[in-house]
PDB file with one MODEL, atoms N, CA, C and O in Angstrom:
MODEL        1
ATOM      1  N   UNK A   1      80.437 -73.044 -21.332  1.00  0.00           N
ATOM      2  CA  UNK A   1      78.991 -73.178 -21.439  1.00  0.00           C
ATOM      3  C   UNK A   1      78.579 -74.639 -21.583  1.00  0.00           C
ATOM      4  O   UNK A   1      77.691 -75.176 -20.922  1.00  0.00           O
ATOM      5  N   UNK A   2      79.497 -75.353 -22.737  1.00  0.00           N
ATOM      6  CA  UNK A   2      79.222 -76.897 -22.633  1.00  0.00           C
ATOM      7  C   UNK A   2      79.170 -77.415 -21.129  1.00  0.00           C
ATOM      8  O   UNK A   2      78.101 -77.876 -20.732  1.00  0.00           O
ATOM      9  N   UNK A   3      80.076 -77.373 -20.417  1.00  0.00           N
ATOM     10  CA  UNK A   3      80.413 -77.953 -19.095  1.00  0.00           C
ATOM     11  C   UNK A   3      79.274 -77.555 -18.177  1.00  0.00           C
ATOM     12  O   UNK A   3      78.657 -78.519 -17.723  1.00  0.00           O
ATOM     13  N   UNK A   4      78.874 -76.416 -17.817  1.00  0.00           N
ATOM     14  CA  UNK A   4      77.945 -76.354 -17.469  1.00  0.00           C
ATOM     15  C   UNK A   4      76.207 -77.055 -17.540  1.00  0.00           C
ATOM     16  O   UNK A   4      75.433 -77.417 -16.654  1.00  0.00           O
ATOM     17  N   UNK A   5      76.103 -77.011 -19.133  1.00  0.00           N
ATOM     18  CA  UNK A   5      74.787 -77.898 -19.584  1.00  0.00           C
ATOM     19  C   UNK A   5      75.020 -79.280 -19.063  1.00  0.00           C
ATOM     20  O   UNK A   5      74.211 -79.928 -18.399  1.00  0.00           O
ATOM     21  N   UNK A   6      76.652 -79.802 -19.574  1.00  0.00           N
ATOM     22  CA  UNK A   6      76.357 -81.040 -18.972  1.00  0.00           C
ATOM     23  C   UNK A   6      76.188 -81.741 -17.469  1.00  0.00           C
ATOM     24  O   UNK A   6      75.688 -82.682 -16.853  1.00  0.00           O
ATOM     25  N   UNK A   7      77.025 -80.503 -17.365  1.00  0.00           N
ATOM     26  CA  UNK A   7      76.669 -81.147 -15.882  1.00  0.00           C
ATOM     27  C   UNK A   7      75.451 -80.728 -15.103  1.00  0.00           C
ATOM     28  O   UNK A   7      75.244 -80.993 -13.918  1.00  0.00           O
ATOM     29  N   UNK A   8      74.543 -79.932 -16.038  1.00  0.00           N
ATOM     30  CA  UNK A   8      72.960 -80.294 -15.483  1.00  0.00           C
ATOM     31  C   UNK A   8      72.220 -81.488 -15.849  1.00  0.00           C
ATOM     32  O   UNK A   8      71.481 -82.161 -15.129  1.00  0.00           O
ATOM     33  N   UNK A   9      72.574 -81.683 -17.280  1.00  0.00           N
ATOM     34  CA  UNK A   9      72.375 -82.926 -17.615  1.00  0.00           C
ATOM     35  C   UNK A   9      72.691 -83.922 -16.711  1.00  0.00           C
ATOM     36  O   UNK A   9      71.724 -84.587 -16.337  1.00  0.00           O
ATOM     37  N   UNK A  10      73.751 -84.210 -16.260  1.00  0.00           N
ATOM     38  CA  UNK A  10      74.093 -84.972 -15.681  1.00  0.00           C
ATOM     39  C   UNK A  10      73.363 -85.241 -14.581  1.00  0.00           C
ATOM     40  O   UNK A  10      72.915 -86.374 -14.402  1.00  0.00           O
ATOM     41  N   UNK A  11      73.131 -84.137 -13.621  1.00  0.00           N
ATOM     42  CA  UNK A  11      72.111 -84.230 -12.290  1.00  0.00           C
ATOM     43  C   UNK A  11      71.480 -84.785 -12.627  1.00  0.00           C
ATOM     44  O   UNK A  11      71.343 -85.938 -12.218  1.00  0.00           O
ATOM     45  N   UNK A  12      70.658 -84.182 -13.686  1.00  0.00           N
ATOM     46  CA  UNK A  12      69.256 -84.643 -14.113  1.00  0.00           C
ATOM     47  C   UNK A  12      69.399 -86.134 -14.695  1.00  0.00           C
ATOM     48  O   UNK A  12      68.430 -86.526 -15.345  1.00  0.00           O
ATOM     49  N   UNK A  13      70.314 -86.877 -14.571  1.00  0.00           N
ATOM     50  CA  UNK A  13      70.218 -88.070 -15.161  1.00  0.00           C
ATOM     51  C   UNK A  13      70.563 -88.938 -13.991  1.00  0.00           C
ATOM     52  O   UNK A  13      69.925 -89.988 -13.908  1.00  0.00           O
ATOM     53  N   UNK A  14      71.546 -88.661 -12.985  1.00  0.00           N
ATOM     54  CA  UNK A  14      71.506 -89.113 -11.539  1.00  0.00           C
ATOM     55  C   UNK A  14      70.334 -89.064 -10.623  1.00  0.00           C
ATOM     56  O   UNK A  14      70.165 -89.807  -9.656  1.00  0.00           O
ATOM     57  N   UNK A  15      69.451 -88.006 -11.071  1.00  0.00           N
ATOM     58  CA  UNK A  15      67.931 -87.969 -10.497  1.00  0.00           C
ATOM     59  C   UNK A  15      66.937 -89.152 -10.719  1.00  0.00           C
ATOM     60  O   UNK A  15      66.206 -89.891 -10.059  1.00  0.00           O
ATOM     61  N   UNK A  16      67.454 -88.839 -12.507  1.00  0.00           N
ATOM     62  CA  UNK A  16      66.043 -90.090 -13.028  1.00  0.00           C
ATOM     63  C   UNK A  16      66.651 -91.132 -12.729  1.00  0.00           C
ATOM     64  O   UNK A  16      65.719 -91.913 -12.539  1.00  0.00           O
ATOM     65  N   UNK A  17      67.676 -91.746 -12.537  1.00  0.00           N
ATOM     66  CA  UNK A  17      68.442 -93.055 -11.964  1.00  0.00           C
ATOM     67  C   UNK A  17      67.974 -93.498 -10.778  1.00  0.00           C
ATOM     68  O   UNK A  17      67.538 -94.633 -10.586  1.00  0.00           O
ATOM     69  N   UNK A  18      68.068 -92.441  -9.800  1.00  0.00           N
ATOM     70  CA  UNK A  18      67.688 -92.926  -8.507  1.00  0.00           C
ATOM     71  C   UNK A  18      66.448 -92.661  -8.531  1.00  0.00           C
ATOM     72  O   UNK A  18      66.339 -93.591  -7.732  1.00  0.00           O
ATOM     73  N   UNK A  19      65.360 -92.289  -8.670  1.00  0.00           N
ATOM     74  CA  UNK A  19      63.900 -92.303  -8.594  1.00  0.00           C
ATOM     75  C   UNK A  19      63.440 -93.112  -9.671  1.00  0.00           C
ATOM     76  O   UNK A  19      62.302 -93.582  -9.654  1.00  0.00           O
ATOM     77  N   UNK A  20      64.238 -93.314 -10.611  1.00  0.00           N
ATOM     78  CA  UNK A  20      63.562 -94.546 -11.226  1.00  0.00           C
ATOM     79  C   UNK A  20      63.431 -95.575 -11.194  1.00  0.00           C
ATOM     80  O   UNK A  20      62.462 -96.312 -11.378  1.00  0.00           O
ATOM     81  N   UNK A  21      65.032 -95.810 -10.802  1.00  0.00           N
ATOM     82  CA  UNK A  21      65.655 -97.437 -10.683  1.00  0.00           C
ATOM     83  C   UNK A  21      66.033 -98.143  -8.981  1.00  0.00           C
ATOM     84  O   UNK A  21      65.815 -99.233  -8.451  1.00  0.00           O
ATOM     85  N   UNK A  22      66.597 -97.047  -8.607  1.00  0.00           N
ATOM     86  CA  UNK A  22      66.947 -97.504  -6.858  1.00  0.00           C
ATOM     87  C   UNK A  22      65.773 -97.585  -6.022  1.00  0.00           C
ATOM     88  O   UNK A  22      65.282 -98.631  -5.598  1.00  0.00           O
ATOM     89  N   UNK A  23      65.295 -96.243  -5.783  1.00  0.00           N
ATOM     90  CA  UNK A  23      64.056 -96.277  -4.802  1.00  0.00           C
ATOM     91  C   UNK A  23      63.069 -97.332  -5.149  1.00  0.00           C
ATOM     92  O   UNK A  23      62.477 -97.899  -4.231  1.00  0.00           O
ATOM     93  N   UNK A  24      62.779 -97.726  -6.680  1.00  0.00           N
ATOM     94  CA  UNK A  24      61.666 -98.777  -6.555  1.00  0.00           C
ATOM     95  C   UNK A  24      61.995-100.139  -6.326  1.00  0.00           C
ATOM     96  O   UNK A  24      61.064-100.942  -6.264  1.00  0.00           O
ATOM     97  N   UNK A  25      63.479-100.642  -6.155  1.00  0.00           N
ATOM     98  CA  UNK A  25      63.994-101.873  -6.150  1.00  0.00           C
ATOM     99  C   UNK A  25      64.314-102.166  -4.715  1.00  0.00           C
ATOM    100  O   UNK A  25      64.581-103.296  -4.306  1.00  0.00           O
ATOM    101  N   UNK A  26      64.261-100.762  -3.748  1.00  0.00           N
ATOM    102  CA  UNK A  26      64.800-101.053  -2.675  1.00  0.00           C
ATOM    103  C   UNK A  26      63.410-101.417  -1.695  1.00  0.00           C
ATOM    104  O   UNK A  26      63.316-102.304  -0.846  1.00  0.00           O
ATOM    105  N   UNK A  27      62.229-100.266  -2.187  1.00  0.00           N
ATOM    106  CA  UNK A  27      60.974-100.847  -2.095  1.00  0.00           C
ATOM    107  C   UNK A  27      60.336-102.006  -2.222  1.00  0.00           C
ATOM    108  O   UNK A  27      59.330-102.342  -1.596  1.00  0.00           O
ATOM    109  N   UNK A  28      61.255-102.993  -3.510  1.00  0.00           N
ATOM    110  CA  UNK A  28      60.449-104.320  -3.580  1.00  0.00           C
ATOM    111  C   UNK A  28      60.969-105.133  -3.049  1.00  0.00           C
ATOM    112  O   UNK A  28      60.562-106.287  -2.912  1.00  0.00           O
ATOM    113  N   UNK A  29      62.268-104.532  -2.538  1.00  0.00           N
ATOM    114  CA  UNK A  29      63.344-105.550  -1.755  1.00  0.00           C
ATOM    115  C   UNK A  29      62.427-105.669  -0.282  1.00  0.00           C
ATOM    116  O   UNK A  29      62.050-106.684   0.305  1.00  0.00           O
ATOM    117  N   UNK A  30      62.249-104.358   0.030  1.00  0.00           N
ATOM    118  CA  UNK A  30      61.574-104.135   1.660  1.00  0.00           C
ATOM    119  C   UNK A  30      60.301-105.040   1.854  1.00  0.00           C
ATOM    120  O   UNK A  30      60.141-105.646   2.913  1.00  0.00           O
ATOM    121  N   UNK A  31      59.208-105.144   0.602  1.00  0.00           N
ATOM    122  CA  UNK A  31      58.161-105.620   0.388  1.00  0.00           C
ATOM    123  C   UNK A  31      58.621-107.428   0.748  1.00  0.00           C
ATOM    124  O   UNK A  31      58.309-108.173   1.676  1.00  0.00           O
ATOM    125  N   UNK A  32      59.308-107.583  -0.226  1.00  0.00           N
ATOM    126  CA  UNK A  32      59.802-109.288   0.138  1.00  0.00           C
ATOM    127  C   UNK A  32      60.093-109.879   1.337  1.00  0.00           C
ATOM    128  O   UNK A  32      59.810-111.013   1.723  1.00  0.00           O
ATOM    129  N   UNK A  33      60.754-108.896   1.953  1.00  0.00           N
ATOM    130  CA  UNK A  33      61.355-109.076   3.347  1.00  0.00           C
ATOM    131  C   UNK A  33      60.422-109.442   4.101  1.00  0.00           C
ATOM    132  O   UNK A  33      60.269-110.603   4.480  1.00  0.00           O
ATOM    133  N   UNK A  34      59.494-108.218   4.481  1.00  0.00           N
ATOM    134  CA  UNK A  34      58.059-108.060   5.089  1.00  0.00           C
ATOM    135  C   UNK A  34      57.409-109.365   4.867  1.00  0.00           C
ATOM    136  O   UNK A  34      57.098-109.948   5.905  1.00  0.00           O
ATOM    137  N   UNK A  35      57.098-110.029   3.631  1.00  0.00           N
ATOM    138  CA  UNK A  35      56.493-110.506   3.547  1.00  0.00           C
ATOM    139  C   UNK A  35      56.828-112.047   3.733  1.00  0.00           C
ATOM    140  O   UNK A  35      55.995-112.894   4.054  1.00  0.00           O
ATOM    141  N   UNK A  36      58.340-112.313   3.450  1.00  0.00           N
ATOM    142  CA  UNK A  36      59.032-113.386   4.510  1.00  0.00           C
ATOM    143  C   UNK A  36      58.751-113.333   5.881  1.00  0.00           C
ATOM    144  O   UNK A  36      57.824-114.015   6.318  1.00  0.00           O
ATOM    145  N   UNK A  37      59.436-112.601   6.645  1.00  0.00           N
ATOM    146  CA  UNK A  37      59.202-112.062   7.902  1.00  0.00           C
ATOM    147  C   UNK A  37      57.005-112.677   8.367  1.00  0.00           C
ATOM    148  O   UNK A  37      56.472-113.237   9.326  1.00  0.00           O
ATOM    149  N   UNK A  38      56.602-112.230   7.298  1.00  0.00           N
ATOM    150  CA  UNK A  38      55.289-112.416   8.008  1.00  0.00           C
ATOM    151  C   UNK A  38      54.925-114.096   8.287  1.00  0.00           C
ATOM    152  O   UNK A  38      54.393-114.643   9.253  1.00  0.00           O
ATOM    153  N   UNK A  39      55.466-114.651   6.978  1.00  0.00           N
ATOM    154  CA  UNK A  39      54.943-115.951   6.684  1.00  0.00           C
ATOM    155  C   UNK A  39      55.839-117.084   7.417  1.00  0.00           C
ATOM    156  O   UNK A  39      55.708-118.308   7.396  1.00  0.00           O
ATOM    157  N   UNK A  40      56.877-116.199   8.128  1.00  0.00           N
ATOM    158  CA  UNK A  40      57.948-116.836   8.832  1.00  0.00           C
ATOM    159  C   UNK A  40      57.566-117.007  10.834  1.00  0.00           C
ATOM    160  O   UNK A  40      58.097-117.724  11.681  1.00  0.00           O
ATOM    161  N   UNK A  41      56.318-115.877  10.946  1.00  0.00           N
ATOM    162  CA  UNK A  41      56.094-115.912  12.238  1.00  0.00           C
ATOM    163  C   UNK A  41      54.904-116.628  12.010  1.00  0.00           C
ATOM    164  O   UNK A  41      54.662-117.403  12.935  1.00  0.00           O
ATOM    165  N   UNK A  42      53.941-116.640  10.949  1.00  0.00           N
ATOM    166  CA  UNK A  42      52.632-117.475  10.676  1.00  0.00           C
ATOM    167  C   UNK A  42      53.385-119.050  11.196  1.00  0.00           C
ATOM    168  O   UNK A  42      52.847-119.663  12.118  1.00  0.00           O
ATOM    169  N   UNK A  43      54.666-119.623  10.513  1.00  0.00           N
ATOM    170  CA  UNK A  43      55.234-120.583  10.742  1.00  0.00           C
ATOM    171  C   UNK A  43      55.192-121.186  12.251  1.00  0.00           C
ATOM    172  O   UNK A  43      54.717-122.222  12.717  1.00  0.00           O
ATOM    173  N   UNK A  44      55.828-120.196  12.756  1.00  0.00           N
ATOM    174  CA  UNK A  44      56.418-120.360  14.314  1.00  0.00           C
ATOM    175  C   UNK A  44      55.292-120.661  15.463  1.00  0.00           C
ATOM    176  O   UNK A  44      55.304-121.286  16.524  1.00  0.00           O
ATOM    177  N   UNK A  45      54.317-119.913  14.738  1.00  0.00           N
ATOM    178  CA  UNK A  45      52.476-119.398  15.580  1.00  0.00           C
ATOM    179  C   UNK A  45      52.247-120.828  15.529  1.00  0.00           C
ATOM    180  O   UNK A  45      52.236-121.565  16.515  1.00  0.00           O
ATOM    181  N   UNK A  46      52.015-121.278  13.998  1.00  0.00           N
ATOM    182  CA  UNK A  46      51.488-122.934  14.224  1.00  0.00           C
ATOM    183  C   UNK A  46      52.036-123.814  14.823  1.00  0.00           C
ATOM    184  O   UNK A  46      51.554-124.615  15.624  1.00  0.00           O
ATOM    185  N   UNK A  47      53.239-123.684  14.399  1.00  0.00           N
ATOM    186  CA  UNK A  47      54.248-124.857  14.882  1.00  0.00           C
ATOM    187  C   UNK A  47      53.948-124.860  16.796  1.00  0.00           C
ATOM    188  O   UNK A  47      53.705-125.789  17.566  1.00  0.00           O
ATOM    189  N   UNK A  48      54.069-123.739  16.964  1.00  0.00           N
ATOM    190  CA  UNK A  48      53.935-123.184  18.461  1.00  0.00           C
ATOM    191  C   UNK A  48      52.604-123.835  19.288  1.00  0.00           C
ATOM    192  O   UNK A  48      52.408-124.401  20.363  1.00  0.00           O
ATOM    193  N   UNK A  49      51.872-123.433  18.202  1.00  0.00           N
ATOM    194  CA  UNK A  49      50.424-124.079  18.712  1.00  0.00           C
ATOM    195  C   UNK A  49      49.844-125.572  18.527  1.00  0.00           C
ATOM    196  O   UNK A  49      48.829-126.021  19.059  1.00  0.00           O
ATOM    197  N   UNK A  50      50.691-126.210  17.680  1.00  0.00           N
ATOM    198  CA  UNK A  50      50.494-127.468  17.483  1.00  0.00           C
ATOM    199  C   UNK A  50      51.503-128.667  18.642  1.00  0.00           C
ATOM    200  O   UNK A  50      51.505-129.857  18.954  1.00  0.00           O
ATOM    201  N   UNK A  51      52.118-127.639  18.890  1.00  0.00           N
ATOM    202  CA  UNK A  51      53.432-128.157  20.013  1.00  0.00           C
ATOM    203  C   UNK A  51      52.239-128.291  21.244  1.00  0.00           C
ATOM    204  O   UNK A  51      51.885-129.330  21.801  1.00  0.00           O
ATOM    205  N   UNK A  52      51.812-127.099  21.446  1.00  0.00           N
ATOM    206  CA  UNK A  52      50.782-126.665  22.892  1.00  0.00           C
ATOM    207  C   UNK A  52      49.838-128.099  23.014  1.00  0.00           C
ATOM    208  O   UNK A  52      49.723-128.800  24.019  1.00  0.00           O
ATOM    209  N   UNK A  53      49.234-128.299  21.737  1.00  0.00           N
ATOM    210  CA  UNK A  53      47.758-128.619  21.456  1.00  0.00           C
ATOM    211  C   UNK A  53      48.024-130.408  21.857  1.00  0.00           C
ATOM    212  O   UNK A  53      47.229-131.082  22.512  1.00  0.00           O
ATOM    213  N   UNK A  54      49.478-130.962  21.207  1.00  0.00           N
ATOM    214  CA  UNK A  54      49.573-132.268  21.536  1.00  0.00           C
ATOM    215  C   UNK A  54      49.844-132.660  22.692  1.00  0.00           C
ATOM    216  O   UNK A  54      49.702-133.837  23.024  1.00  0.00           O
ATOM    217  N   UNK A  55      50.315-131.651  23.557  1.00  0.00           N
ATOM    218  CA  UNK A  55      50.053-131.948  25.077  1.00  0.00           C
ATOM    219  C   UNK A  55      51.495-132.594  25.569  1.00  0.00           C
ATOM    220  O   UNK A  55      51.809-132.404  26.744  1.00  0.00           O
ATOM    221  N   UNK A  56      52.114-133.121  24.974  1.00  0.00           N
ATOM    222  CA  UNK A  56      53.442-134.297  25.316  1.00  0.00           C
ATOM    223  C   UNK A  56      54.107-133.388  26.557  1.00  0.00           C
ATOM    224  O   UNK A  56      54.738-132.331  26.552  1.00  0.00           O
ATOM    225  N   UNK A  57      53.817-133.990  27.264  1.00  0.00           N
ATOM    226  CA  UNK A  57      54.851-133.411  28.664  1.00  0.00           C
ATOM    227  C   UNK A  57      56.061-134.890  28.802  1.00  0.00           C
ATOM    228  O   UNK A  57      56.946-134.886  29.658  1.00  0.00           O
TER     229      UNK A  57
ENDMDL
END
């Protein structure tokens, strides 16, 4: 009967682990990325367009 409880316990503690701790870290990981990624093509856009704009052939 012990073995049994615990190892509901247990689920239930591998549950709150991963919905507590993984999914929201992997989320803020994704968020950072994104938000590199964005400020990394904002980069490229200017640079791109400032290349265009000075004309140097």
């Amino acid at each position: 009967m012990a073995r049994i409880a615990l190892t509901v316990l247990g689920i239930f503690l591998a549950l709150w682990l991963v919905f507590g701790f993984v999914l929201p870290t992997l989320f803020a990981i994704f968020k950072f990325l994104l938000f590199a990624a964005v400020l990394a093509f904002l980069g490229f856009v200017a640079v791109t367009l400032v290349g265009k704009v000075s004309g140097r052939s």
